[in-house]
PDB file of N, CA, C and O in Angstrom:
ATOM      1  N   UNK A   1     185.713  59.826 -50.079  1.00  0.00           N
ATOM      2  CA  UNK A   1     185.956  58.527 -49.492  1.00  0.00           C
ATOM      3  C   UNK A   1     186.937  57.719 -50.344  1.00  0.00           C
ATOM      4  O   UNK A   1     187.851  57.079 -49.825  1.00  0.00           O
ATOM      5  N   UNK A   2     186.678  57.775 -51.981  1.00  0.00           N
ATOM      6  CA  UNK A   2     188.006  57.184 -52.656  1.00  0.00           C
ATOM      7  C   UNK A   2     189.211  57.530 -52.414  1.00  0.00           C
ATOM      8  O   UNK A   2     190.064  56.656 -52.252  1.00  0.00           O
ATOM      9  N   UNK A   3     189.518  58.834 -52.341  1.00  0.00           N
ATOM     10  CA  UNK A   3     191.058  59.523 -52.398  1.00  0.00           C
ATOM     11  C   UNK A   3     190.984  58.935 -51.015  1.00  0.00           C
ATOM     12  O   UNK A   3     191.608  57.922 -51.332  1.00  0.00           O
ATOM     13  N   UNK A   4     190.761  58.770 -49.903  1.00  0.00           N
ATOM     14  CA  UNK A   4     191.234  58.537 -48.318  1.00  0.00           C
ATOM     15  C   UNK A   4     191.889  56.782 -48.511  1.00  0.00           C
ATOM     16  O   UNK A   4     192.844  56.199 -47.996  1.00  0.00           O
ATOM     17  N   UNK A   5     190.650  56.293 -49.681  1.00  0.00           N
ATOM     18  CA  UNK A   5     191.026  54.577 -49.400  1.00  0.00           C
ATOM     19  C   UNK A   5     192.428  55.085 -49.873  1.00  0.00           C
ATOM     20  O   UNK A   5     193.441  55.332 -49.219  1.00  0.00           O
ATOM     21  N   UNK A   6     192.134  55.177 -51.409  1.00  0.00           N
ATOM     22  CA  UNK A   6     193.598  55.383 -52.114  1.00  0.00           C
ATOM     23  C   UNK A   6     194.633  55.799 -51.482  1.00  0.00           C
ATOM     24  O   UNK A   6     195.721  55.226 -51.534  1.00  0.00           O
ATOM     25  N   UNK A   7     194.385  56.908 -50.778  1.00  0.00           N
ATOM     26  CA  UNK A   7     195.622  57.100 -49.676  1.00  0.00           C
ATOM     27  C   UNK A   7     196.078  56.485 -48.925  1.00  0.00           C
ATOM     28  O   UNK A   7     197.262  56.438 -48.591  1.00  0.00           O
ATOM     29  N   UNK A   8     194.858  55.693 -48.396  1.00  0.00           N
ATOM     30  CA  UNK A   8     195.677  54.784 -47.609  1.00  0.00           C
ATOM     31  C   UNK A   8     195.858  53.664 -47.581  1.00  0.00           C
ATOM     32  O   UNK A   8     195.974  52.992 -46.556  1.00  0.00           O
ATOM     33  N   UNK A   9     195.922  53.200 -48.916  1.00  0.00           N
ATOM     34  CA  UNK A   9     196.573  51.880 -49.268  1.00  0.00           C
ATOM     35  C   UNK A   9     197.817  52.199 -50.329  1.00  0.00           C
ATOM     36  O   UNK A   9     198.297  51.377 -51.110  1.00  0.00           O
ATOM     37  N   UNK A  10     198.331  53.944 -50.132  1.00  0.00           N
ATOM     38  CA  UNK A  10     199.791  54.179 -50.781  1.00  0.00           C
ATOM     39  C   UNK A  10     200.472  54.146 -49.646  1.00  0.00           C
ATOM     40  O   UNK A  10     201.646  53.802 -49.785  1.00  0.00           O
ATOM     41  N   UNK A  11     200.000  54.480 -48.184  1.00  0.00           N
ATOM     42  CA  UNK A  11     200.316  54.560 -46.780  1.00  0.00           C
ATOM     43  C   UNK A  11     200.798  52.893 -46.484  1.00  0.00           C
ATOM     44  O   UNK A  11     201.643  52.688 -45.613  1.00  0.00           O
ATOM     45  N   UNK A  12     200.479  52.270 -46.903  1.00  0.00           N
ATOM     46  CA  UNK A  12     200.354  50.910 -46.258  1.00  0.00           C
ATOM     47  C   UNK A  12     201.432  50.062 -47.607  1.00  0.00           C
ATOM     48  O   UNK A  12     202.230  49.148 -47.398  1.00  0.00           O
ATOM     49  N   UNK A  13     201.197  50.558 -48.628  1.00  0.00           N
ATOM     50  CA  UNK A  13     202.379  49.896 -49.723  1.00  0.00           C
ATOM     51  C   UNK A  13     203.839  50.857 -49.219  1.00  0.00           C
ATOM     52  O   UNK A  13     204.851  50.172 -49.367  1.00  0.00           O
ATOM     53  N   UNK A  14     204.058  51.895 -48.816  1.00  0.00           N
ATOM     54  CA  UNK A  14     204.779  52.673 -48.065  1.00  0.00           C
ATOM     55  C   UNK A  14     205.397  52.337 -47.377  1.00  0.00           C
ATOM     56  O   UNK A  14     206.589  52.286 -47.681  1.00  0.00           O
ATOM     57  N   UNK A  15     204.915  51.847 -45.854  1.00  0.00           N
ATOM     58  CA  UNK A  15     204.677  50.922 -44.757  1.00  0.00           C
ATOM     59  C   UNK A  15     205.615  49.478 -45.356  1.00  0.00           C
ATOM     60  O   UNK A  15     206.831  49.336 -45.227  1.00  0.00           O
ATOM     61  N   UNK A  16     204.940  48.792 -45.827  1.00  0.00           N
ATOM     62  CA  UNK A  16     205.763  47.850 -46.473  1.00  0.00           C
ATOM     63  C   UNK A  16     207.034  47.646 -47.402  1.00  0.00           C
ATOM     64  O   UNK A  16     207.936  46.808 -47.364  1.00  0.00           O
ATOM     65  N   UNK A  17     206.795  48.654 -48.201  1.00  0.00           N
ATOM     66  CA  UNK A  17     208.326  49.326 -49.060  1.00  0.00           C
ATOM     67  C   UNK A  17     209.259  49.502 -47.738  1.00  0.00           C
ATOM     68  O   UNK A  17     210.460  49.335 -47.951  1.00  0.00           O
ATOM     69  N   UNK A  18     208.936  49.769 -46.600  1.00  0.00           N
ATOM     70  CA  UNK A  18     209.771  50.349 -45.593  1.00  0.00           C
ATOM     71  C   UNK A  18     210.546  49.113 -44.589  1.00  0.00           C
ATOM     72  O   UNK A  18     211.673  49.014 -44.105  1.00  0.00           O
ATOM     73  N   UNK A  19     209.647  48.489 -44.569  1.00  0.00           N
ATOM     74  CA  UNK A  19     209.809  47.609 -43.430  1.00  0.00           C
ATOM     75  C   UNK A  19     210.855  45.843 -44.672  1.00  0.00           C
ATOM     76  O   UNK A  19     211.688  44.957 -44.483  1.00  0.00           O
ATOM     77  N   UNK A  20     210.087  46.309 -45.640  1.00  0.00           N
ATOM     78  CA  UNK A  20     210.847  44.661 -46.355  1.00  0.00           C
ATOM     79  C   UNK A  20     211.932  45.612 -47.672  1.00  0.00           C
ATOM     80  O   UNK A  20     212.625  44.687 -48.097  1.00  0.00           O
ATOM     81  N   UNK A  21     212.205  46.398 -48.151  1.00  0.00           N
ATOM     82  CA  UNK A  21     213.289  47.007 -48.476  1.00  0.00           C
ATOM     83  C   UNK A  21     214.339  47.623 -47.865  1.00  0.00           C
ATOM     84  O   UNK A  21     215.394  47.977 -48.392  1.00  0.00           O
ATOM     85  N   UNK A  22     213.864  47.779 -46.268  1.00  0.00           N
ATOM     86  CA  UNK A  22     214.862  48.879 -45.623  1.00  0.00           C
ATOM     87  C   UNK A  22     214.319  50.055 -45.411  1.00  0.00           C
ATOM     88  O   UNK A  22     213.339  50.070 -46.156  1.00  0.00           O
ATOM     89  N   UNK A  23     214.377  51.276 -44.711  1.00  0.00           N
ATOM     90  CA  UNK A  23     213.802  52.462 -44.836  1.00  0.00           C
ATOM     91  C   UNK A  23     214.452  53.493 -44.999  1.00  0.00           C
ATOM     92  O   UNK A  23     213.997  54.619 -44.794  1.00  0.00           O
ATOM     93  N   UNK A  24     216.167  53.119 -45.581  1.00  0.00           N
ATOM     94  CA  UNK A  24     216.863  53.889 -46.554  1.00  0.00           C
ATOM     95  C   UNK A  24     217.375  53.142 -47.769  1.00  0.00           C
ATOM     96  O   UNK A  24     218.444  53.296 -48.359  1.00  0.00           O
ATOM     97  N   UNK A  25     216.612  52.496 -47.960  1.00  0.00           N
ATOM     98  CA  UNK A  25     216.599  51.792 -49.972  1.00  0.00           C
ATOM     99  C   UNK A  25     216.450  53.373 -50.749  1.00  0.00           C
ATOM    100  O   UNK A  25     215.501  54.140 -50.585  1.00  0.00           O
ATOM    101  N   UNK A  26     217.288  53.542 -51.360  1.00  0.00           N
ATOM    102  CA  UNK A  26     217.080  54.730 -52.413  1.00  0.00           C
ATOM    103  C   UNK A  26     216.058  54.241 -53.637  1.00  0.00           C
ATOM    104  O   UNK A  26     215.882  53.048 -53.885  1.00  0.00           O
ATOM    105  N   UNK A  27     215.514  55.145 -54.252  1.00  0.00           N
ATOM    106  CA  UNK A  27     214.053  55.342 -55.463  1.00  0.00           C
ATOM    107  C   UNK A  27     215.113  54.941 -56.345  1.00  0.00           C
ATOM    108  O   UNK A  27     214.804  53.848 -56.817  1.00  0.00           O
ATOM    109  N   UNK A  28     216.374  55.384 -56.839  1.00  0.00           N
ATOM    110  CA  UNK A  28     217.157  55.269 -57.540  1.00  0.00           C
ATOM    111  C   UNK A  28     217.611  53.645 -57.986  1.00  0.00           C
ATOM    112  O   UNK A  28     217.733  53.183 -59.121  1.00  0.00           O
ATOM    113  N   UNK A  29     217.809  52.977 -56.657  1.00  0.00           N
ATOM    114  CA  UNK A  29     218.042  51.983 -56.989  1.00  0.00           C
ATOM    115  C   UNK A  29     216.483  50.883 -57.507  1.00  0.00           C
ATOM    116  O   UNK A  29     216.480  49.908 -58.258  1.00  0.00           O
ATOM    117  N   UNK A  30     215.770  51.276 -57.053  1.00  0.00           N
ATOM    118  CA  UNK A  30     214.288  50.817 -56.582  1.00  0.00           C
ATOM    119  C   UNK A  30     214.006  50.972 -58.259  1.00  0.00           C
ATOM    120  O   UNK A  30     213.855  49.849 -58.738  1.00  0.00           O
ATOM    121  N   UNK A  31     213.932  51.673 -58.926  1.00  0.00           N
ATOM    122  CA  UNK A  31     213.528  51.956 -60.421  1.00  0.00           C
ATOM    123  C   UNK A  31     214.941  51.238 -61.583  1.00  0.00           C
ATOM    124  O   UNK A  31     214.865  50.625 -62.648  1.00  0.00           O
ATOM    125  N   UNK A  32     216.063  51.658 -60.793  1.00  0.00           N
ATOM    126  CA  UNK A  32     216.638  50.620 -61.229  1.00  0.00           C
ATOM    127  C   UNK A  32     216.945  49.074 -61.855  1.00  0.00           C
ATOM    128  O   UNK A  32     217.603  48.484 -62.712  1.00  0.00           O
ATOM    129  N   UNK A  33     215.780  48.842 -60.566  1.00  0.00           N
ATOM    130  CA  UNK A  33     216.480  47.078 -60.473  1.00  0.00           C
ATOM    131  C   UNK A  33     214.519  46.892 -61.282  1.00  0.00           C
ATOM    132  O   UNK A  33     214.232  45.875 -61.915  1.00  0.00           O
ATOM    133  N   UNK A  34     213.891  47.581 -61.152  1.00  0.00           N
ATOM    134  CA  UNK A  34     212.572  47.348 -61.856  1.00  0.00           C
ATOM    135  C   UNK A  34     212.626  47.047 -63.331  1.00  0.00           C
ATOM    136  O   UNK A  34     212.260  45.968 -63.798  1.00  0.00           O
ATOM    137  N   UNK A  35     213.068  47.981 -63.994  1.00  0.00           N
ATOM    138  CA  UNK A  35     213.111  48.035 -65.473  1.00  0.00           C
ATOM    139  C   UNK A  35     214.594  49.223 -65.673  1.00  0.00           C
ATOM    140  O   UNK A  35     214.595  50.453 -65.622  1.00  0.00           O
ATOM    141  N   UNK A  36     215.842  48.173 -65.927  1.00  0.00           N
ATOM    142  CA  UNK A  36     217.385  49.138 -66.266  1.00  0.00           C
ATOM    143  C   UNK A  36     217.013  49.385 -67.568  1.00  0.00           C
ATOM    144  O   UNK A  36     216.648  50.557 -67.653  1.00  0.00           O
ATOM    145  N   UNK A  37     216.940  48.784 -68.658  1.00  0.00           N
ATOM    146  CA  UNK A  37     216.882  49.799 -69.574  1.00  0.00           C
ATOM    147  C   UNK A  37     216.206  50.947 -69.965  1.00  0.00           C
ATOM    148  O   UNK A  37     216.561  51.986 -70.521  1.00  0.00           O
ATOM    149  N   UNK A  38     214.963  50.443 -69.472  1.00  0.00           N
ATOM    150  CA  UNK A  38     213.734  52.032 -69.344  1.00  0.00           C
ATOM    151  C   UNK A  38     214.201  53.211 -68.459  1.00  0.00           C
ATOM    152  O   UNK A  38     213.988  54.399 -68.700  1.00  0.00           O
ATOM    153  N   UNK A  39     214.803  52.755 -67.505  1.00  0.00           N
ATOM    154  CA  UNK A  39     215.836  54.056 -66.690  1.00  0.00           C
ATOM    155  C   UNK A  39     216.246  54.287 -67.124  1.00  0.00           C
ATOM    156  O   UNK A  39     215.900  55.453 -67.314  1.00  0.00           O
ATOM    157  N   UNK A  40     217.195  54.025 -67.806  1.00  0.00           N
ATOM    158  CA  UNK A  40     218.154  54.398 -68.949  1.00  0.00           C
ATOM    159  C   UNK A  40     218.146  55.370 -69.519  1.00  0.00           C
ATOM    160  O   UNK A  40     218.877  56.359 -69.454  1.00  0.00           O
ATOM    161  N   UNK A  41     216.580  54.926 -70.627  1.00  0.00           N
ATOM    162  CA  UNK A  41     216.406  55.365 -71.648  1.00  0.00           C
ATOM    163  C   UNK A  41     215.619  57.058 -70.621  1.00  0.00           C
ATOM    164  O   UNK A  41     216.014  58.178 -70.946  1.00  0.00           O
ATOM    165  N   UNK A  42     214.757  56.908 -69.692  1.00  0.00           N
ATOM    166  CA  UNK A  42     214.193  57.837 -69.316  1.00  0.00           C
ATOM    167  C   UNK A  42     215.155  59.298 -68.836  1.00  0.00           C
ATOM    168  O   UNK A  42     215.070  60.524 -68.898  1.00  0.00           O
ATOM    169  N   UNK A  43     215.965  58.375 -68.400  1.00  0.00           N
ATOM    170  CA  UNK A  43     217.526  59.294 -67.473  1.00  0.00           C
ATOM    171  C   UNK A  43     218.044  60.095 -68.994  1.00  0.00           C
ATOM    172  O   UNK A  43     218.062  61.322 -68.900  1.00  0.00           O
ATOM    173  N   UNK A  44     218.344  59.682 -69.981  1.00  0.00           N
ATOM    174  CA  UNK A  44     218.822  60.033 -71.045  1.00  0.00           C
ATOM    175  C   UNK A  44     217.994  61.408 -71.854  1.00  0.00           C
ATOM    176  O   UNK A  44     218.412  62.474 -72.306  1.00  0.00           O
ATOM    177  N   UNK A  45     216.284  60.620 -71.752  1.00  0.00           N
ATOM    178  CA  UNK A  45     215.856  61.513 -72.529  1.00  0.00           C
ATOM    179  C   UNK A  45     215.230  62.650 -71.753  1.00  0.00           C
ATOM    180  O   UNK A  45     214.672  63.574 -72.344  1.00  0.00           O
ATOM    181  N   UNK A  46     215.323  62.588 -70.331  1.00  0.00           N
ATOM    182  CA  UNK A  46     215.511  63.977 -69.757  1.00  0.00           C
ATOM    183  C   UNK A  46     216.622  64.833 -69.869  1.00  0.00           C
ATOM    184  O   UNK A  46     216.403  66.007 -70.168  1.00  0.00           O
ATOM    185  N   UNK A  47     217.719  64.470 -69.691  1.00  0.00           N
ATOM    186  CA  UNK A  47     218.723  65.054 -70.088  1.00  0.00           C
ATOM    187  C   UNK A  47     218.709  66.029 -71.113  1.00  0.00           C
ATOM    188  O   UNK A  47     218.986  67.224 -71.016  1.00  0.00           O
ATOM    189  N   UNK A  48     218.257  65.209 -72.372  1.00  0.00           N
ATOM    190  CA  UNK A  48     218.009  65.758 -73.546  1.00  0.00           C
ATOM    191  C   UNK A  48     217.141  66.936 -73.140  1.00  0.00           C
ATOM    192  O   UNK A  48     217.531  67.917 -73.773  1.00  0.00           O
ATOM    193  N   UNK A  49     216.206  67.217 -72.409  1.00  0.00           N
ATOM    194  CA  UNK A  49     214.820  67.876 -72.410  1.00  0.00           C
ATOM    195  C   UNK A  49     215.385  68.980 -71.834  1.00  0.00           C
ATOM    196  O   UNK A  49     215.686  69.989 -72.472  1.00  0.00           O
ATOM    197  N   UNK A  50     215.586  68.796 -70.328  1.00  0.00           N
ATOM    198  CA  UNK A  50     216.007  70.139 -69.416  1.00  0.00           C
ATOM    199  C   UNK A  50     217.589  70.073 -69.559  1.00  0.00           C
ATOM    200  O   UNK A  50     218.051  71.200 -69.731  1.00  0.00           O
ATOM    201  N   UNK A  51     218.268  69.362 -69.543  1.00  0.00           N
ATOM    202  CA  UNK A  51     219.565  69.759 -69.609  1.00  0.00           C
ATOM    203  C   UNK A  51     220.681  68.701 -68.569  1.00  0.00           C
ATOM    204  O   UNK A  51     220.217  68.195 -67.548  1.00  0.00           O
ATOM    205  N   UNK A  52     221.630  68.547 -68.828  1.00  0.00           N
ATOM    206  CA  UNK A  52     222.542  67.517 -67.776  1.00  0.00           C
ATOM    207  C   UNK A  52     222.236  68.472 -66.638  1.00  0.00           C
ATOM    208  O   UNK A  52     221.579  68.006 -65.707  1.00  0.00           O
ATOM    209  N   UNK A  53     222.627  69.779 -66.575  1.00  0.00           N
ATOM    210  CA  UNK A  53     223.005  70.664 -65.518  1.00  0.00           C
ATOM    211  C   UNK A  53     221.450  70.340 -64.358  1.00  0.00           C
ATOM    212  O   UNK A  53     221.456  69.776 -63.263  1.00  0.00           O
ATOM    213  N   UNK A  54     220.455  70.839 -64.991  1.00  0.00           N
ATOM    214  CA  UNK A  54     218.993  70.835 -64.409  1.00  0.00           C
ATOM    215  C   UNK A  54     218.926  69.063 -63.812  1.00  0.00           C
ATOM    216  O   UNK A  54     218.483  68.733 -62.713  1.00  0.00           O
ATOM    217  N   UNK A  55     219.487  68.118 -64.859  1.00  0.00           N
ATOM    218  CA  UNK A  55     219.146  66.979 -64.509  1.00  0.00           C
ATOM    219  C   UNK A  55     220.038  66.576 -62.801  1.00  0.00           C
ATOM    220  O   UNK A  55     219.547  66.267 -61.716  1.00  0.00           O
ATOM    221  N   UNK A  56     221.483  66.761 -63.230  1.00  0.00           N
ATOM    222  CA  UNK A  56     222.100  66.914 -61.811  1.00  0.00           C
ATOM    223  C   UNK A  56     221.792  67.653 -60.668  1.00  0.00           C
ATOM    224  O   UNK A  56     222.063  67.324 -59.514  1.00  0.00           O
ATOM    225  N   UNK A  57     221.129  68.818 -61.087  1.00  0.00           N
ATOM    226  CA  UNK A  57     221.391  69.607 -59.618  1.00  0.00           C
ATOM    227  C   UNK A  57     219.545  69.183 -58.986  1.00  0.00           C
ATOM    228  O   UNK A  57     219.395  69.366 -57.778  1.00  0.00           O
ATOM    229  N   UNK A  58     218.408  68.715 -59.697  1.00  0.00           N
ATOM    230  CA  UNK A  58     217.155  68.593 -59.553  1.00  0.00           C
ATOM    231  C   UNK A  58     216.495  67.573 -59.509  1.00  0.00           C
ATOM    232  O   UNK A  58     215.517  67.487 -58.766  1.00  0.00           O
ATOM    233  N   UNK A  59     216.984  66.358 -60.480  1.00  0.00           N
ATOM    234  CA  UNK A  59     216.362  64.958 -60.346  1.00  0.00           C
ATOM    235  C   UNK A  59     217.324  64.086 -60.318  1.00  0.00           C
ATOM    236  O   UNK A  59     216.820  63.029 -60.697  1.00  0.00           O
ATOM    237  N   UNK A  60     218.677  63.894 -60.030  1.00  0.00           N
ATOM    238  CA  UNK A  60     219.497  63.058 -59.323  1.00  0.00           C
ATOM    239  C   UNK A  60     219.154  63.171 -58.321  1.00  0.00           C
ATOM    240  O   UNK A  60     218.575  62.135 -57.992  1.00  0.00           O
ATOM    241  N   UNK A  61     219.169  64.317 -57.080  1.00  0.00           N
ATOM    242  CA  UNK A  61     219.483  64.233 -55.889  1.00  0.00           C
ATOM    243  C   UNK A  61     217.639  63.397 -55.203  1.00  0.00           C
ATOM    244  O   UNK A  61     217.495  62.863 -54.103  1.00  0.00           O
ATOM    245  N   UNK A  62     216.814  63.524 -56.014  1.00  0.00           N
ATOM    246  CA  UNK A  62     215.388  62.420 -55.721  1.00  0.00           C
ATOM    247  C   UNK A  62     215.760  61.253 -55.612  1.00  0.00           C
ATOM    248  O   UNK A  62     215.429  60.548 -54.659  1.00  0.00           O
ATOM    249  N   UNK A  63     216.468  60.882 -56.519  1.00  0.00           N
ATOM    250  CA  UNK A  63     216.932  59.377 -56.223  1.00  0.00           C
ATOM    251  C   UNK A  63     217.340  59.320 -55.543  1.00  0.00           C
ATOM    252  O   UNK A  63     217.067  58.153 -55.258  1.00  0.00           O
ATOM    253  N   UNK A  64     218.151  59.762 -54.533  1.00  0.00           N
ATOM    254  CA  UNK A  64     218.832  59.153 -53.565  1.00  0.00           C
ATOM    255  C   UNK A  64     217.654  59.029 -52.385  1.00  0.00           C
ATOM    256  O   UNK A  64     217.972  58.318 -51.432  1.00  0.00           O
ATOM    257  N   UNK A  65     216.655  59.491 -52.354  1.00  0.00           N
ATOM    258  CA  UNK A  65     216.160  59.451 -50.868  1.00  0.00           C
ATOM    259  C   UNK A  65     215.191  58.160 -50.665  1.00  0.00           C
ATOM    260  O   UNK A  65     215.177  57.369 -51.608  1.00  0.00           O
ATOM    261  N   UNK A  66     214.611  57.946 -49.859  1.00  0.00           N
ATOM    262  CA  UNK A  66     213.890  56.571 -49.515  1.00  0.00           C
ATOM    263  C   UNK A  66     212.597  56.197 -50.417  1.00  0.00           C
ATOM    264  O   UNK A  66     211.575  56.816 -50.714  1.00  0.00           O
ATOM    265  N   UNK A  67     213.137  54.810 -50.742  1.00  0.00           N
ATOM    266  CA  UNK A  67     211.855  54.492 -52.199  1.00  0.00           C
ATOM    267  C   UNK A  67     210.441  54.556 -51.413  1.00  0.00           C
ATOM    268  O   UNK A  67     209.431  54.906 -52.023  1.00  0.00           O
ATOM    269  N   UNK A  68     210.393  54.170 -49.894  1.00  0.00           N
ATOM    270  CA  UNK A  68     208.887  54.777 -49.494  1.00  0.00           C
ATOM    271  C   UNK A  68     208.398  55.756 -49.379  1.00  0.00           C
ATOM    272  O   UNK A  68     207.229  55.797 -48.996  1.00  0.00           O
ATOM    273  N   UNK A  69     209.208  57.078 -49.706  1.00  0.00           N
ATOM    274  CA  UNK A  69     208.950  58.416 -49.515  1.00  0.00           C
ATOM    275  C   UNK A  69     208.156  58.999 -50.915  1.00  0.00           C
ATOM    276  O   UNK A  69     207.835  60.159 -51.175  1.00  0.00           O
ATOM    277  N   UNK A  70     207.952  57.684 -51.759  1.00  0.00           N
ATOM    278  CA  UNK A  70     207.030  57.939 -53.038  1.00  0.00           C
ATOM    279  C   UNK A  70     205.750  58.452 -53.216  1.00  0.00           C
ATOM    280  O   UNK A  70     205.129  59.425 -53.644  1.00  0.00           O
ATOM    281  N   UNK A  71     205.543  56.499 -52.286  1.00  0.00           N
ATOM    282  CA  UNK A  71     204.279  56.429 -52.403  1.00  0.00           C
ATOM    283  C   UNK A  71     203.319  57.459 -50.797  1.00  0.00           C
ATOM    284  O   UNK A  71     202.127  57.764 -50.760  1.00  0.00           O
ATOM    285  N   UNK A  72     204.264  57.707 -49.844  1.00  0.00           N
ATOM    286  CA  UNK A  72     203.700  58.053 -48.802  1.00  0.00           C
ATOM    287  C   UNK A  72     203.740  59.434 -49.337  1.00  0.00           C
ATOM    288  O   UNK A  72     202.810  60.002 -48.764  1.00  0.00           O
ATOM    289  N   UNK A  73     204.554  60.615 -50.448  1.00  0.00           N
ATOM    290  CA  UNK A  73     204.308  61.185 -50.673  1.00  0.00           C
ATOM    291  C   UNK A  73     202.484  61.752 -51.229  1.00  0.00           C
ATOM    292  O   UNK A  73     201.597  62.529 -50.876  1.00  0.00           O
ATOM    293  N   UNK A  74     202.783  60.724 -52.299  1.00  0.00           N
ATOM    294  CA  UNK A  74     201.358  61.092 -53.241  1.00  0.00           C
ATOM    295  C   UNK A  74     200.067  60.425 -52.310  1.00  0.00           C
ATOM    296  O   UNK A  74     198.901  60.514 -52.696  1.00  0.00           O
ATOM    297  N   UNK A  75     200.447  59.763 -51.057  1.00  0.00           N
ATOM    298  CA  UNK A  75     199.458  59.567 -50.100  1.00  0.00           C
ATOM    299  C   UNK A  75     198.832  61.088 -49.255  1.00  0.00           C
ATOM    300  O   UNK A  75     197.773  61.655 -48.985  1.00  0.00           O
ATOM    301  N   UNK A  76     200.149  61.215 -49.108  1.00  0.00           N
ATOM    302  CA  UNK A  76     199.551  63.167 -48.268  1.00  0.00           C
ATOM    303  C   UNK A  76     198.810  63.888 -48.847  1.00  0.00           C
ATOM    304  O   UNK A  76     197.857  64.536 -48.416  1.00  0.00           O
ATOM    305  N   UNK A  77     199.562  63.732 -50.691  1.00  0.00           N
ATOM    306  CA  UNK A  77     198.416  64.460 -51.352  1.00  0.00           C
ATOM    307  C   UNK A  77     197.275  64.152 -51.674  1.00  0.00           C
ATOM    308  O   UNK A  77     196.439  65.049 -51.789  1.00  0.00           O
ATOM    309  N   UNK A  78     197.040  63.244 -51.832  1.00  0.00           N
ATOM    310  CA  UNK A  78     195.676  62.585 -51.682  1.00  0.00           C
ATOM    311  C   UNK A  78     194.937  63.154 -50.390  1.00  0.00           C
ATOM    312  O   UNK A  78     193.849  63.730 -50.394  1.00  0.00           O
ATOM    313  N   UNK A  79     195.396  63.000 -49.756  1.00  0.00           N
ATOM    314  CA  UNK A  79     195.297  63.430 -48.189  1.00  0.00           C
ATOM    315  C   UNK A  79     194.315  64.579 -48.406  1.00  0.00           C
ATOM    316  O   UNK A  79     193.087  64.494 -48.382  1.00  0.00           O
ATOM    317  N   UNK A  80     195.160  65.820 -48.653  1.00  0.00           N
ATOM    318  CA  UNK A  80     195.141  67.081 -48.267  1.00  0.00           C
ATOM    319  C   UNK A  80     193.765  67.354 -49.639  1.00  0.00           C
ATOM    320  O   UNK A  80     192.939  68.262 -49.541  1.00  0.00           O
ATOM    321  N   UNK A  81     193.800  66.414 -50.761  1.00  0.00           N
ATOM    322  CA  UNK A  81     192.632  66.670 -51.781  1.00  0.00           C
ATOM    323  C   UNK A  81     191.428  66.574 -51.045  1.00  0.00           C
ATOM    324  O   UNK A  81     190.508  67.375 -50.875  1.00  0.00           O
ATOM    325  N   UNK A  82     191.681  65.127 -50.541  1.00  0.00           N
ATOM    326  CA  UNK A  82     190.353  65.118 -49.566  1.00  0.00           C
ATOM    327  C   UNK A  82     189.670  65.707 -48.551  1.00  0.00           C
ATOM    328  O   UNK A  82     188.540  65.412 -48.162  1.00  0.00           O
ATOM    329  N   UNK A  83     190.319  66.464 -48.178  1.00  0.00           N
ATOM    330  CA  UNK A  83     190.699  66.767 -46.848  1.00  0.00           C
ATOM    331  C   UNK A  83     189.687  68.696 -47.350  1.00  0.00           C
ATOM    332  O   UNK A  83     189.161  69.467 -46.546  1.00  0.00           O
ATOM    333  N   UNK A  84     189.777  68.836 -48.749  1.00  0.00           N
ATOM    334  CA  UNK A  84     189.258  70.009 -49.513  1.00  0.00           C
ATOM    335  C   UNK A  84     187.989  70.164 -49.509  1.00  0.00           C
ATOM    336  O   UNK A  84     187.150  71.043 -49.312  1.00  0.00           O
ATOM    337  N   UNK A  85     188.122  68.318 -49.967  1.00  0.00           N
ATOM    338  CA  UNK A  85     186.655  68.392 -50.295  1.00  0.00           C
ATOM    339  C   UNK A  85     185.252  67.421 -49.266  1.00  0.00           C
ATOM    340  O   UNK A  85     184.980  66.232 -49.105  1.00  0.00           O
ATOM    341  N   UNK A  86     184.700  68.682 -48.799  1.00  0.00           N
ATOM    342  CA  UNK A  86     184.433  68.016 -47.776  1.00  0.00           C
ATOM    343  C   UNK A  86     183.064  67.082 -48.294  1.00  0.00           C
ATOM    344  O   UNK A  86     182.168  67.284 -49.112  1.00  0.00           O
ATOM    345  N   UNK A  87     183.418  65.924 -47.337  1.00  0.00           N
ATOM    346  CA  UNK A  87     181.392  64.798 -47.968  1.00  0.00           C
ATOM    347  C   UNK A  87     181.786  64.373 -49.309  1.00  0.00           C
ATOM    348  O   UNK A  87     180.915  63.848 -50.004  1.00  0.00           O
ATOM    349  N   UNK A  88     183.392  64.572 -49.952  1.00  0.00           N
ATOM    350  CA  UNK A  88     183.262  63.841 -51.608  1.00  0.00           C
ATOM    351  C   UNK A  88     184.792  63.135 -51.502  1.00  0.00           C
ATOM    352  O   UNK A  88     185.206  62.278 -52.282  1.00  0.00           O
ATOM    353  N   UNK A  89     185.581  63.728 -50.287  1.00  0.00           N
ATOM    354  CA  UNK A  89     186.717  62.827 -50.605  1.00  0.00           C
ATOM    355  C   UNK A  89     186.624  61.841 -49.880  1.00  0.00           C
ATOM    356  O   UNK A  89     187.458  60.939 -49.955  1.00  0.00           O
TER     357      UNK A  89
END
């Protein structure tokens, strides 16, 4: 019953990311305009980790897609946890 609320109040912050940002606002810009230097610093020290190459061809192209496609993501999964366990999610 928790993971379903939880889900669906990432469904509904989703929902709203969608409707008062636009429902092609990129994550990119969305983390951006939140905290620029912590992007920054995060964008950088991945780089460092996996590589520019890995960073371009694998976690640039995330940013570009819709900042509600986050939270409605980790809503499905929530979803599908619950969805496991039956009488506990």
């Amino acid at each position: 019953m928790v993971l379903r609320t939880i889900a669906f109040v990432l469904f509904g912050a989703a929902l709203c990311m969608g409707i008062f940002l636009g429902w092609g606002y990129p994550l990119g810009t969305m983390l951006q305009g939140a905290n620029p230097s912590g992007f920054a610093q995060r964008e950088l020290g991945l780089q460092r980790l996996v590589g520019p190459t890995v960073w371009n061809a694998a976690f640039a192209p995330l940013l570009t897609l819709p900042a509600w496609g986050l939270p409605a993501f980790f809503g499905v999964v929530l979803m599908l946890i619950a969805a496991m366990r039956p009488g506990k999610g």
